[in-house]
N, CA, C and O atoms as a DFTB+ gen file, in Angstrom:
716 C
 N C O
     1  1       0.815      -1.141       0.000
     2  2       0.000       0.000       0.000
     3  2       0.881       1.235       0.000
     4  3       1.710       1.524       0.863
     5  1       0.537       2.017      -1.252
     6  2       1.438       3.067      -1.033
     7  2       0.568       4.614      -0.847
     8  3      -0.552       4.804      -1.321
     9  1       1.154       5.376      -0.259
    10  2       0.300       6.789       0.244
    11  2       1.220       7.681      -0.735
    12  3       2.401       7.587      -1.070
    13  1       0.332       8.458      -1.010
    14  2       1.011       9.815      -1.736
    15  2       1.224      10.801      -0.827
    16  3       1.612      11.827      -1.386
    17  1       1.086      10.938       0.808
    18  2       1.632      11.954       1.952
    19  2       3.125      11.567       1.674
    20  3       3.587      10.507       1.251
    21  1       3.798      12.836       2.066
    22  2       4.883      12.604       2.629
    23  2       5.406      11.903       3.753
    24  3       4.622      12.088       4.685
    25  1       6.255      11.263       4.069
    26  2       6.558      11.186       5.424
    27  2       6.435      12.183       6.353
    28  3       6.428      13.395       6.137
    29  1       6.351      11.677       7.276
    30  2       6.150      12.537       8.614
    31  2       7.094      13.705       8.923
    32  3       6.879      14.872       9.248
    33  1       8.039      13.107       8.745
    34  2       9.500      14.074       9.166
    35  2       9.227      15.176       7.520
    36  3       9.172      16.381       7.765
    37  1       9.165      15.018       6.913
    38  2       9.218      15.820       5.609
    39  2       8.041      16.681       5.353
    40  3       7.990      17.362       4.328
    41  1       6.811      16.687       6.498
    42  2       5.490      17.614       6.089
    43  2       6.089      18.881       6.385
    44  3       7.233      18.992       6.825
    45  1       5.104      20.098       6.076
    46  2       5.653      20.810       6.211
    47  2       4.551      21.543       7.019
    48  3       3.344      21.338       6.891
    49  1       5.027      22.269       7.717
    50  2       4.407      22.924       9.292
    51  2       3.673      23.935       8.869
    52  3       4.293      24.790       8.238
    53  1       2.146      24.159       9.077
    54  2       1.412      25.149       8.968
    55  2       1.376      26.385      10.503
    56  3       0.886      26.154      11.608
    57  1       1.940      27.420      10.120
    58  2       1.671      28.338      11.587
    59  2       2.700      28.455      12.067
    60  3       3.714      27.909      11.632
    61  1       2.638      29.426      13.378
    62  2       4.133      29.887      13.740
    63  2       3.293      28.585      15.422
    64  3       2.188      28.073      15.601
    65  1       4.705      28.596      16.281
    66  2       4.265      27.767      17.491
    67  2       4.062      28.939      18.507
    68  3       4.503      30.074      18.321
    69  1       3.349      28.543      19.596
    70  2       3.084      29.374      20.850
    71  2       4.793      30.398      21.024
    72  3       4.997      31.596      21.225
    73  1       5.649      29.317      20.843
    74  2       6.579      29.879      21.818
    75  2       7.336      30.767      20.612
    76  3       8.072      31.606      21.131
    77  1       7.359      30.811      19.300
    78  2       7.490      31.909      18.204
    79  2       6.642      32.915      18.187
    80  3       6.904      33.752      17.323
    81  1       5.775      33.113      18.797
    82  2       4.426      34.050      18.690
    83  2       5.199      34.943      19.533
    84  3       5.430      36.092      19.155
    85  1       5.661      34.453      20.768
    86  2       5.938      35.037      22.622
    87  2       6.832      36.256      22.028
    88  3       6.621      37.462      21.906
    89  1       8.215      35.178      21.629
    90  2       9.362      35.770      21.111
    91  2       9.401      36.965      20.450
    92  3      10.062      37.980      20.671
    93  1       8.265      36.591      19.258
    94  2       8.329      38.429      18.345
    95  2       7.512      38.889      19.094
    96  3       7.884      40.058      18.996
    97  1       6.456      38.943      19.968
    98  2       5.522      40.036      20.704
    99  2       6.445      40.841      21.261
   100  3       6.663      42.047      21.146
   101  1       7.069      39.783      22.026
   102  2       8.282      40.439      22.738
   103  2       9.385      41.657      22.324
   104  3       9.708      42.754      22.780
   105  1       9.744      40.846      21.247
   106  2      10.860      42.009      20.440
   107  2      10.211      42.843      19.767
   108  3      10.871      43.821      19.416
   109  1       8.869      42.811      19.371
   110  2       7.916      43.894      19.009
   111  2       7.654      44.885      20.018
   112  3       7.490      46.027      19.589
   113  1       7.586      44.727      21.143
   114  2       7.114      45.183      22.422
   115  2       8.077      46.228      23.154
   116  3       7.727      47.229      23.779
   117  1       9.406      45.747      22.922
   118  2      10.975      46.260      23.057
   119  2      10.990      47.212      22.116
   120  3      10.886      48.433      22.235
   121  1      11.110      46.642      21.316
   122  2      11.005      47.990      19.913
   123  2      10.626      49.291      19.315
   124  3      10.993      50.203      18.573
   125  1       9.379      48.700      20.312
   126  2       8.314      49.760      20.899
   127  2       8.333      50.961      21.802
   128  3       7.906      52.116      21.814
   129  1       9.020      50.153      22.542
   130  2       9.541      50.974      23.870
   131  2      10.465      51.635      23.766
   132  3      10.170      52.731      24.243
   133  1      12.046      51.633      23.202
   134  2      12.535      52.554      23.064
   135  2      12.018      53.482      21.462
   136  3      12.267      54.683      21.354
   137  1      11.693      53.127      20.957
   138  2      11.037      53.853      19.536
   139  2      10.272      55.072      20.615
   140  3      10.631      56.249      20.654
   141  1       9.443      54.629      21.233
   142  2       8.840      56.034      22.518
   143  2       9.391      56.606      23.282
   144  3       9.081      57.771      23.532
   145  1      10.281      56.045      23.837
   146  2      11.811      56.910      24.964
   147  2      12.269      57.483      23.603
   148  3      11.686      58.551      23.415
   149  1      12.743      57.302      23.020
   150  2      13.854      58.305      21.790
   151  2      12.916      59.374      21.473
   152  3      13.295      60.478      21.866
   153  1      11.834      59.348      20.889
   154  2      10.718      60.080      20.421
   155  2      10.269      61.347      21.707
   156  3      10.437      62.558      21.565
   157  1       9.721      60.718      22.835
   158  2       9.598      61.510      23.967
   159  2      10.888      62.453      24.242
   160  3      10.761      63.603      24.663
   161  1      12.169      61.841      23.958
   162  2      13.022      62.324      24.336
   163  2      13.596      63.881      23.379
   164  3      14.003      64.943      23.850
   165  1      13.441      63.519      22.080
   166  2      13.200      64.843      20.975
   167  2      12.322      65.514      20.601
   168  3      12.348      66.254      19.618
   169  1      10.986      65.245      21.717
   170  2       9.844      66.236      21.597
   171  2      10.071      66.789      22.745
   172  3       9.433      67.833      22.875
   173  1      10.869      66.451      23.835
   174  2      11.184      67.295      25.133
   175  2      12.172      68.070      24.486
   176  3      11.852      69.162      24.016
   177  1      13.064      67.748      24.419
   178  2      14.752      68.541      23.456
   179  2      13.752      70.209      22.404
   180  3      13.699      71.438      22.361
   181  1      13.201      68.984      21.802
   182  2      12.567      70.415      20.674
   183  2      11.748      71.299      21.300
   184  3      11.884      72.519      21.215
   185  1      10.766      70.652      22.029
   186  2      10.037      72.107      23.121
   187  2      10.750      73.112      23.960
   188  3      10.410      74.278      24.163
   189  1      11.754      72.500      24.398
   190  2      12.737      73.076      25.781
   191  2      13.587      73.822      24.363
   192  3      13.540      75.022      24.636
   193  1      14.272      73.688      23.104
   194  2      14.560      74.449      22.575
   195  2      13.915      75.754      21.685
   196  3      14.474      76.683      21.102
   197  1      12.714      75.452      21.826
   198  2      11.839      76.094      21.144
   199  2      11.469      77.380      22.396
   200  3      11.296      78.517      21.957
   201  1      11.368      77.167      23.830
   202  2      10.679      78.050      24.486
   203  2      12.267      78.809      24.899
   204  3      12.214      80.038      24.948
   205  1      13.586      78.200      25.181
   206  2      14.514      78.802      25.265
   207  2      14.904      79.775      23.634
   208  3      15.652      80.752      23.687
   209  1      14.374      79.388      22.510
   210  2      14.440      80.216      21.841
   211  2      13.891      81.317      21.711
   212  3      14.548      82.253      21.256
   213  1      12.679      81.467      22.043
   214  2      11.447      82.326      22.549
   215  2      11.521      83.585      23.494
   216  3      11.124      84.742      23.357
   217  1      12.156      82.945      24.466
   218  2      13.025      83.993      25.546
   219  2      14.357      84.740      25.370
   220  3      14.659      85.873      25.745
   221  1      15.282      83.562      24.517
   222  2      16.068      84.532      24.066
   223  2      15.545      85.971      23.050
   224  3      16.139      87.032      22.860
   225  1      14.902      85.739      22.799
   226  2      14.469      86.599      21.509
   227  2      13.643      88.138      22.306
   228  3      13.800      89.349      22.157
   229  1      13.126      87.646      22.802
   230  2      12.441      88.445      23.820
   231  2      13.516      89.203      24.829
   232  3      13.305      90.360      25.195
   233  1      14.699      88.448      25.255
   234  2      15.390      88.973      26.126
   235  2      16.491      90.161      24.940
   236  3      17.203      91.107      25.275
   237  1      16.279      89.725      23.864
   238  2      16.761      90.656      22.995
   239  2      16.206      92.269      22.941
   240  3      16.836      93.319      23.074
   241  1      14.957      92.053      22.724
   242  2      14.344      93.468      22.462
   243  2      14.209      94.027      23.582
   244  3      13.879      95.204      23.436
   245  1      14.368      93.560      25.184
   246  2      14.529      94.753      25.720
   247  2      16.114      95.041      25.928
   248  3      16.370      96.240      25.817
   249  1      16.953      94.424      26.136
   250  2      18.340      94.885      25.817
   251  2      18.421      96.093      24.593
   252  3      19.080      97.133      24.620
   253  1      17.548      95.601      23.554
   254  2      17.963      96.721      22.936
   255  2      17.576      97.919      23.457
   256  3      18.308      98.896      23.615
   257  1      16.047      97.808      23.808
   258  2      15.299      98.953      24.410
   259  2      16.245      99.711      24.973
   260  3      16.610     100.868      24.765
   261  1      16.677      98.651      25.921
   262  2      17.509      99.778      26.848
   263  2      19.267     100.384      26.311
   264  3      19.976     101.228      26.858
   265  1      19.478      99.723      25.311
   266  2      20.689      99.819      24.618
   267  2      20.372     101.453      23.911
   268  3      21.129     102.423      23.862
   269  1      19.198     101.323      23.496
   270  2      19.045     102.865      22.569
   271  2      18.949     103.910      23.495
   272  3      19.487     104.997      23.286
   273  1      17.867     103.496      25.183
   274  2      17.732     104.920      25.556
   275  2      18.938     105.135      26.263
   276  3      19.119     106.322      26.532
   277  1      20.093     104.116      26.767
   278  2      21.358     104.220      27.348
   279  2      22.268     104.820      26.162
   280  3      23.420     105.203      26.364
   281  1      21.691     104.860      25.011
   282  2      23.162     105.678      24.141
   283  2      23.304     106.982      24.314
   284  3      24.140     107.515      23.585
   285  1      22.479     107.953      25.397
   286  2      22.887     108.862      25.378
   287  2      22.190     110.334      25.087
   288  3      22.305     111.475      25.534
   289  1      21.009     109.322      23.584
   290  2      19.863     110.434      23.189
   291  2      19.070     109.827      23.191
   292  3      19.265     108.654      22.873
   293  1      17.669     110.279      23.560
   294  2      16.228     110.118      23.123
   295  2      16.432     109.512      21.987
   296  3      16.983     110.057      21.031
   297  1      15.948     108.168      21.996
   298  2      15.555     107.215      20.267
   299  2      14.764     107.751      19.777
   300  3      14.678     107.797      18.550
   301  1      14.017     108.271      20.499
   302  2      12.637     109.330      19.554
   303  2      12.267     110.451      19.151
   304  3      11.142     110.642      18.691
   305  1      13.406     111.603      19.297
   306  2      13.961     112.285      19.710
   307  2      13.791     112.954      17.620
   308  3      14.757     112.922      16.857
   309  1      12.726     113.334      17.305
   310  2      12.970     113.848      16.039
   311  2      14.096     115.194      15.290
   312  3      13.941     115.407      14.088
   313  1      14.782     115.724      15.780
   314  2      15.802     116.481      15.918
   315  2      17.094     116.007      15.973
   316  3      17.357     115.117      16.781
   317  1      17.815     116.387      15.357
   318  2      19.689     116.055      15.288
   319  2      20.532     116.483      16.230
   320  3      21.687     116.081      16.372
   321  1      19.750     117.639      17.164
   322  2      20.452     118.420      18.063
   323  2      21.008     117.372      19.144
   324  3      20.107     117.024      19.907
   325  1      22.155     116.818      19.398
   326  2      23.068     116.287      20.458
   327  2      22.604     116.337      21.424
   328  3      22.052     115.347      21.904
   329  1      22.666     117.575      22.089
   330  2      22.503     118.419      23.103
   331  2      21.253     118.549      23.989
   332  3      21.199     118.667      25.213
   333  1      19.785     118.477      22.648
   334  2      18.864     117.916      23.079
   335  2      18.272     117.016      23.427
   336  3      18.316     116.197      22.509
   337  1      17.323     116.375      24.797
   338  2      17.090     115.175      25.014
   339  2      18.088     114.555      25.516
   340  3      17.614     113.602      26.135
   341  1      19.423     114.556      25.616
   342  2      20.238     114.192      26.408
   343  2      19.874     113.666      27.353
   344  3      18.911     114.072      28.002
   345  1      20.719     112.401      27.719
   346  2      19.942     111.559      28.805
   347  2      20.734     111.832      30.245
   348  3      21.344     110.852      30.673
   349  1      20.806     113.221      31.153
   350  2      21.092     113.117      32.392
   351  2      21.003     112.526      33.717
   352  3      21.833     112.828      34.574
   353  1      20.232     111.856      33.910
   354  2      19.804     110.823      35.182
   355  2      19.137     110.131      34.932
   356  3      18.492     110.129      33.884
   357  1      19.070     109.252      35.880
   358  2      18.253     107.919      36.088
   359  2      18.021     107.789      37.830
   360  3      18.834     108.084      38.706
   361  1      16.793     107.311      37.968
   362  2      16.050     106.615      39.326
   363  2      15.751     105.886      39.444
   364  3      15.206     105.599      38.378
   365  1      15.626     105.039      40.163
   366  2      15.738     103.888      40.996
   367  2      14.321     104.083      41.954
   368  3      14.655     103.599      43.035
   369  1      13.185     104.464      42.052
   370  2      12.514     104.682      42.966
   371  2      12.099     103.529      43.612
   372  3      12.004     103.708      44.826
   373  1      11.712     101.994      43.104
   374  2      11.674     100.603      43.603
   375  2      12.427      99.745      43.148
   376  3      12.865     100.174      42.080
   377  1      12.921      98.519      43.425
   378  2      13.709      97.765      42.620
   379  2      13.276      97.448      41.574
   380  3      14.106      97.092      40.738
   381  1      11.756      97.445      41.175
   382  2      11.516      97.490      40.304
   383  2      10.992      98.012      38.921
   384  3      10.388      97.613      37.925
   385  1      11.761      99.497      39.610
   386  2      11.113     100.294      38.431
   387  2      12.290     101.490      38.466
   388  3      13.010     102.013      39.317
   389  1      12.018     101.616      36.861
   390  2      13.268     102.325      36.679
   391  2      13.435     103.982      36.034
   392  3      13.548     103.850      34.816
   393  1      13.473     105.004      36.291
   394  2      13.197     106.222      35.636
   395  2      14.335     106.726      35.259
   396  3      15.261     106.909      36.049
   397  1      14.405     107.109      33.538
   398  2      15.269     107.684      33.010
   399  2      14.865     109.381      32.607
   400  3      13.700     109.733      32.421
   401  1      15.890     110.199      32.527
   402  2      15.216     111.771      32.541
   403  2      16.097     111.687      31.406
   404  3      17.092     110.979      31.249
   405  1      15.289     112.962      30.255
   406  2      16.555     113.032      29.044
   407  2      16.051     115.080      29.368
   408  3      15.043     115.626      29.819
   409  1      17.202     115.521      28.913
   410  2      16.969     116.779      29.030
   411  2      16.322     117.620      27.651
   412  3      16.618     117.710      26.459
   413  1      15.514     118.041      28.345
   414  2      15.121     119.296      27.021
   415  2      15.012     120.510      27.013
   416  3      14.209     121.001      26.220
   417  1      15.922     121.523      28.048
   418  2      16.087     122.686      28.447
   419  2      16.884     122.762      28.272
   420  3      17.076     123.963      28.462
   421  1      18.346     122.086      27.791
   422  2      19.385     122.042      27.696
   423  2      20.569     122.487      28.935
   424  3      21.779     122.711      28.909
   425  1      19.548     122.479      29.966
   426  2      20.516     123.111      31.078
   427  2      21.592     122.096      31.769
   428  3      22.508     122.354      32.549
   429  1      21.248     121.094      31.322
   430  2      22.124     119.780      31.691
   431  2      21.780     118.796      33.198
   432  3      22.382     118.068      33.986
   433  1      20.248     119.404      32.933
   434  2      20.194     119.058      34.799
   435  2      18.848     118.243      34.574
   436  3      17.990     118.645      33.787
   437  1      18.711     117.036      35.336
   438  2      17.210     116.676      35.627
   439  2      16.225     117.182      36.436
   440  3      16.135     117.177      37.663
   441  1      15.322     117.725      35.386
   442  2      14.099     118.528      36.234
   443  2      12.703     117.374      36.947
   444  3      11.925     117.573      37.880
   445  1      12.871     116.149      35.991
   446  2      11.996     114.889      36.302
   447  2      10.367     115.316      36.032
   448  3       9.346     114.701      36.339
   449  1      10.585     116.960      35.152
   450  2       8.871     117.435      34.372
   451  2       9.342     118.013      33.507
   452  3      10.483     118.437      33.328
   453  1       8.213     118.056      32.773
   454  2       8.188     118.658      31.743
   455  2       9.218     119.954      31.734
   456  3       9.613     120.246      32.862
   457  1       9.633     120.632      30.854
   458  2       9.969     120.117      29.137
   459  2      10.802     118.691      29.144
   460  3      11.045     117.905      28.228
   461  1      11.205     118.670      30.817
   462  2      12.410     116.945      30.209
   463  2      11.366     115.721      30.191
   464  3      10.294     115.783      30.793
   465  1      11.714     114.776      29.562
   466  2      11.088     114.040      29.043
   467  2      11.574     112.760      30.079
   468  3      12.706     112.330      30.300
   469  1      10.492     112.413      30.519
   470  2      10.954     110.975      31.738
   471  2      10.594     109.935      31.250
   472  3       9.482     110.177      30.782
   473  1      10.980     108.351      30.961
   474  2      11.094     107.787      30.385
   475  2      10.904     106.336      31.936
   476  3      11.499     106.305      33.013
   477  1       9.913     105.417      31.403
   478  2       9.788     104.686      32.901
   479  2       9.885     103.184      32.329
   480  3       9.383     102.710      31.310
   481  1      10.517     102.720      33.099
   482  2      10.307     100.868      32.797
   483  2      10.169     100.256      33.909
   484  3      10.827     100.535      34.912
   485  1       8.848      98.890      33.816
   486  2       8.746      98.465      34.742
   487  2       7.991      97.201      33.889
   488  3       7.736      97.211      32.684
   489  1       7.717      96.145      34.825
   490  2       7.380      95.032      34.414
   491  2       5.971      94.531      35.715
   492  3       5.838      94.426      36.935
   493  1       4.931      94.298      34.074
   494  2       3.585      94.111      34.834
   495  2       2.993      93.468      33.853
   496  3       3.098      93.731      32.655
   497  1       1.939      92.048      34.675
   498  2       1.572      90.897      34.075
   499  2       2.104      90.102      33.029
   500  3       1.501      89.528      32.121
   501  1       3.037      90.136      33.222
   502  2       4.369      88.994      32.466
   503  2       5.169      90.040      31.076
   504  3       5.848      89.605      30.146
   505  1       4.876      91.177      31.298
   506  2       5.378      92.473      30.024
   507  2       6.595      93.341      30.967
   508  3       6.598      93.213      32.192
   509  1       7.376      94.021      30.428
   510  2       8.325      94.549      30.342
   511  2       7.959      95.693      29.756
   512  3       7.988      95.708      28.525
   513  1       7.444      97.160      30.627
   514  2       6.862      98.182      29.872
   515  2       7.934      99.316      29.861
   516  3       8.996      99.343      30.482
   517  1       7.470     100.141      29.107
   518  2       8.359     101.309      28.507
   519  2       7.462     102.583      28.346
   520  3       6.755     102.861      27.377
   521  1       7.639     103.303      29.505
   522  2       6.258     104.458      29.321
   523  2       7.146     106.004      29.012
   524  3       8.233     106.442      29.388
   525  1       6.078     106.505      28.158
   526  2       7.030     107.994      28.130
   527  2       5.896     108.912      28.743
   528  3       4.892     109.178      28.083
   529  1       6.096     109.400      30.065
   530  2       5.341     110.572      30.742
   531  2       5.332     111.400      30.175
   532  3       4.354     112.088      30.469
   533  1       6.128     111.971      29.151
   534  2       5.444     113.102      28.593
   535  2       4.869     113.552      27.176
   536  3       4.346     114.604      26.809
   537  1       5.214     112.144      26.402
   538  2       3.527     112.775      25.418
   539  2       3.100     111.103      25.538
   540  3       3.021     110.463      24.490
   541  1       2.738     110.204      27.288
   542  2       2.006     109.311      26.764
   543  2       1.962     107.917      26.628
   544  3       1.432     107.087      27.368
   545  1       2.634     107.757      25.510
   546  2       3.096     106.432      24.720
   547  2       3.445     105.301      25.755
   548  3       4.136     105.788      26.650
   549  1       3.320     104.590      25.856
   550  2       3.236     103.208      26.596
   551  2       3.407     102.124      25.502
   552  3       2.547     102.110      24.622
   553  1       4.305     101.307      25.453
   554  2       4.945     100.427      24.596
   555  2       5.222      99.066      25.539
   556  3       5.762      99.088      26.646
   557  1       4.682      97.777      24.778
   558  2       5.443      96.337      25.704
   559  2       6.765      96.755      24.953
   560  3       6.951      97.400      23.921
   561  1       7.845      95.984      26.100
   562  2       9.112      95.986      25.108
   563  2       9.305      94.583      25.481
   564  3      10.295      94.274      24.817
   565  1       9.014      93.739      26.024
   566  2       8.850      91.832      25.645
   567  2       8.216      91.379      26.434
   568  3       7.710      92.048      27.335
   569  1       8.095      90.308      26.325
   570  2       7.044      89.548      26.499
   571  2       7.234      88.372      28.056
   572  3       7.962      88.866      28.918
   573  1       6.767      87.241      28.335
   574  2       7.479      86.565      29.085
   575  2       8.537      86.604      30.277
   576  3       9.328      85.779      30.733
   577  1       8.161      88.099      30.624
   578  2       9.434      88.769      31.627
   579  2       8.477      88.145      32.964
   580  3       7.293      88.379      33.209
   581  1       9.128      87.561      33.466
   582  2       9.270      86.882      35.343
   583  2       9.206      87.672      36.240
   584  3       8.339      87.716      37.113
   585  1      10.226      88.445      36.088
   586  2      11.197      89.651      37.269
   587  2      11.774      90.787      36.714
   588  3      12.241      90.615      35.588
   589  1      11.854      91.701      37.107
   590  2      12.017      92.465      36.774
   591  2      13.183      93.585      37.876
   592  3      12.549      94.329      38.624
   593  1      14.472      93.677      37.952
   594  2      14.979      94.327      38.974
   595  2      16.159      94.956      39.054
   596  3      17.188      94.329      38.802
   597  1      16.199      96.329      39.425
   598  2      17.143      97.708      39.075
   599  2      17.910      97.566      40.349
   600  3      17.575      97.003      41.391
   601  1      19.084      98.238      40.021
   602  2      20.009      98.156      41.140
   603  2      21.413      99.181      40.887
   604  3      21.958      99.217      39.784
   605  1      21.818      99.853      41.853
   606  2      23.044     100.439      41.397
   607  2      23.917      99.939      42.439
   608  3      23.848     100.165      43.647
   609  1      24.939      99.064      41.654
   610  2      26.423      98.541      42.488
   611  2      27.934      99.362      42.131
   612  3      28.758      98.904      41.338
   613  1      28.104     100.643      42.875
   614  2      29.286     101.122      42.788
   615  2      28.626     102.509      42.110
   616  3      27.875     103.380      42.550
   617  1      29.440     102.220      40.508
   618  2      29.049     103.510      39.662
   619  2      28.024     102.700      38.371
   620  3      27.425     103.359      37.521
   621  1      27.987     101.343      38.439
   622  2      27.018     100.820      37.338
   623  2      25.620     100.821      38.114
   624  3      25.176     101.069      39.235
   625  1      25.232     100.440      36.978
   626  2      23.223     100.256      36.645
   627  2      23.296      98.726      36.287
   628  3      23.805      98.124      35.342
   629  1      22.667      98.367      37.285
   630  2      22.864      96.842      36.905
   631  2      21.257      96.174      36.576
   632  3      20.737      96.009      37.679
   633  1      20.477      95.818      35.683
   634  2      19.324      95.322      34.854
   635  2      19.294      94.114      35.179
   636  3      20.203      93.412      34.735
   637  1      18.451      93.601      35.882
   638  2      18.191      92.012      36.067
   639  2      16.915      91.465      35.425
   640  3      15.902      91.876      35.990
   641  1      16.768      90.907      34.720
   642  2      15.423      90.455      33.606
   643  2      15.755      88.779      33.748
   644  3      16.757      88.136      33.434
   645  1      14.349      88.334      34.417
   646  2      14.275      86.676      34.316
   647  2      12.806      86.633      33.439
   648  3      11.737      87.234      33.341
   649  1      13.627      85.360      32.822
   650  2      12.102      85.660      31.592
   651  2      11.596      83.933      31.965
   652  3      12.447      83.103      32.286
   653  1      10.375      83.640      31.883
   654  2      10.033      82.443      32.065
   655  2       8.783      81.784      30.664
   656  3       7.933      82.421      30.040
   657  1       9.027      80.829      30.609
   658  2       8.441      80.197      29.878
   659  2       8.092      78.621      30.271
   660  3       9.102      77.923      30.170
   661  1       7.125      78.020      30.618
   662  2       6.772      76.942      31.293
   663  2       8.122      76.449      31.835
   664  3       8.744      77.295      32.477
   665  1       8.542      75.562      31.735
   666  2       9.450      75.449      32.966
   667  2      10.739      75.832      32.402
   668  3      11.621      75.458      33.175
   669  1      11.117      76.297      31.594
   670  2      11.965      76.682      31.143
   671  2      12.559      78.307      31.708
   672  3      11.914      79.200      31.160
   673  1      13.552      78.792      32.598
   674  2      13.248      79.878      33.193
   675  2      14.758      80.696      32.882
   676  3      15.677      80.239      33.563
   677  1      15.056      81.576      32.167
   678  2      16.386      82.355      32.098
   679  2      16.329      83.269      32.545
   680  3      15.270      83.896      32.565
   681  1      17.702      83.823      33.213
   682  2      18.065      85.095      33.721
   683  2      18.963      85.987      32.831
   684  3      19.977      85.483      32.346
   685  1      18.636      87.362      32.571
   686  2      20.127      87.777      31.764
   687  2      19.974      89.365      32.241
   688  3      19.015      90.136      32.216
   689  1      21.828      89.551      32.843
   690  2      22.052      90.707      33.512
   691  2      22.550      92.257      32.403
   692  3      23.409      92.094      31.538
   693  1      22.100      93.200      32.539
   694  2      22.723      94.192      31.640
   695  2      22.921      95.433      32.556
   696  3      22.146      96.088      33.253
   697  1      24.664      95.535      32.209
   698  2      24.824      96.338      33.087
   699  2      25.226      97.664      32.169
   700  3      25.384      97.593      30.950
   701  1      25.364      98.862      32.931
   702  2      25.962     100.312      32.237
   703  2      26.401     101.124      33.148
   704  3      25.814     101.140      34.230
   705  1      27.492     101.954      32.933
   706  2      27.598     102.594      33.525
   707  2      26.535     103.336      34.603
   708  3      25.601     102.553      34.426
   709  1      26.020     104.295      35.594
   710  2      25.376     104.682      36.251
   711  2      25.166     106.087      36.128
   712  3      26.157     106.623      36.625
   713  1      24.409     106.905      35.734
   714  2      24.130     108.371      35.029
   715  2      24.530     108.986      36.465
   716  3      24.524     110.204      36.638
């Protein structure tokens, strides 16, 4: 009697076995897992660089702010005259607030009214403001500001600005001479 099956040893196996199934779940499962640690790990990297970029940028424009009204003249100052608007003093009235006088009598002296032009910065509800008392104007100069805090050590003006952004939190100091 002859069969047309193969022998036994020679069939050929339909299906994977229990214990081949385990194995790739497994290394599927692994695979998995760091594929999500790496991933988690460059969506933390890219956020935390994204909000430290944010603040830097911000910590830019008031540096400048204060870079223009520290050069000496009124930035706004429509006139060429040197002499006018000249920036003679600065106050300190809280740590956190800061008053600059520019002269416009030319007498060289801070009167802290009119005709001199007083110039105020202070930081309120997460802004960094820039007010001009005398025609007004109120300007944010950034955004994301924390703290805000004036100080005179020696003969400098020392600017302390912490800017925050969810947990991401920078400090950056600007100092100048002291009027």
């Amino acid at each position: 009697m002859t069969s047309n099956s193969p022998p036994r040893f020679q069939r050929r196996r339909n299906g994977m076995s229990l214990l081949e199934v385990t194995i790739g779940s497994v290394m599927a499962a692994m695979i998995a897992m760091v594929a999500a640690g790496v991933t988690m790990d460059m969506t933390r990297n890219m956020a935390d660089n994204i909000a430290r970029t944010r603040i830097a940028g911000e910590a830019r424009l008031a540096i400048e702010a204060f870079r223009r009204d520290f050069g000496g003249n009124d930035p706004d100052s429509p006139t060429g005259d040197r002499n006018r608007w000249r920036l003679v003093d600065s106050m300190i009235p809280t740590a956190d607030e800061l008053r600059l006088c520019f002269d416009s009598d030319l007498d060289g002296s801070a009167d802290w009214i009119s005709p001199d032009r007083v110039i105020l910065y202070f930081e309120t509800d997460g802004q960094l403001i820039r007010s001009d008392l005398e025609n007004g104007r109120t300007n944010v100069v950034a955004q994301l500001v924390d703290s805000v805090n004036f100080e005179v050590i020696g003969n400098e003006l020392r600017i302390t600005l912490a800017f925050q952004l969810g947990a991401i939190t920078e400090t950056y100091v600007f100092n100048t001479p002291n009027i």
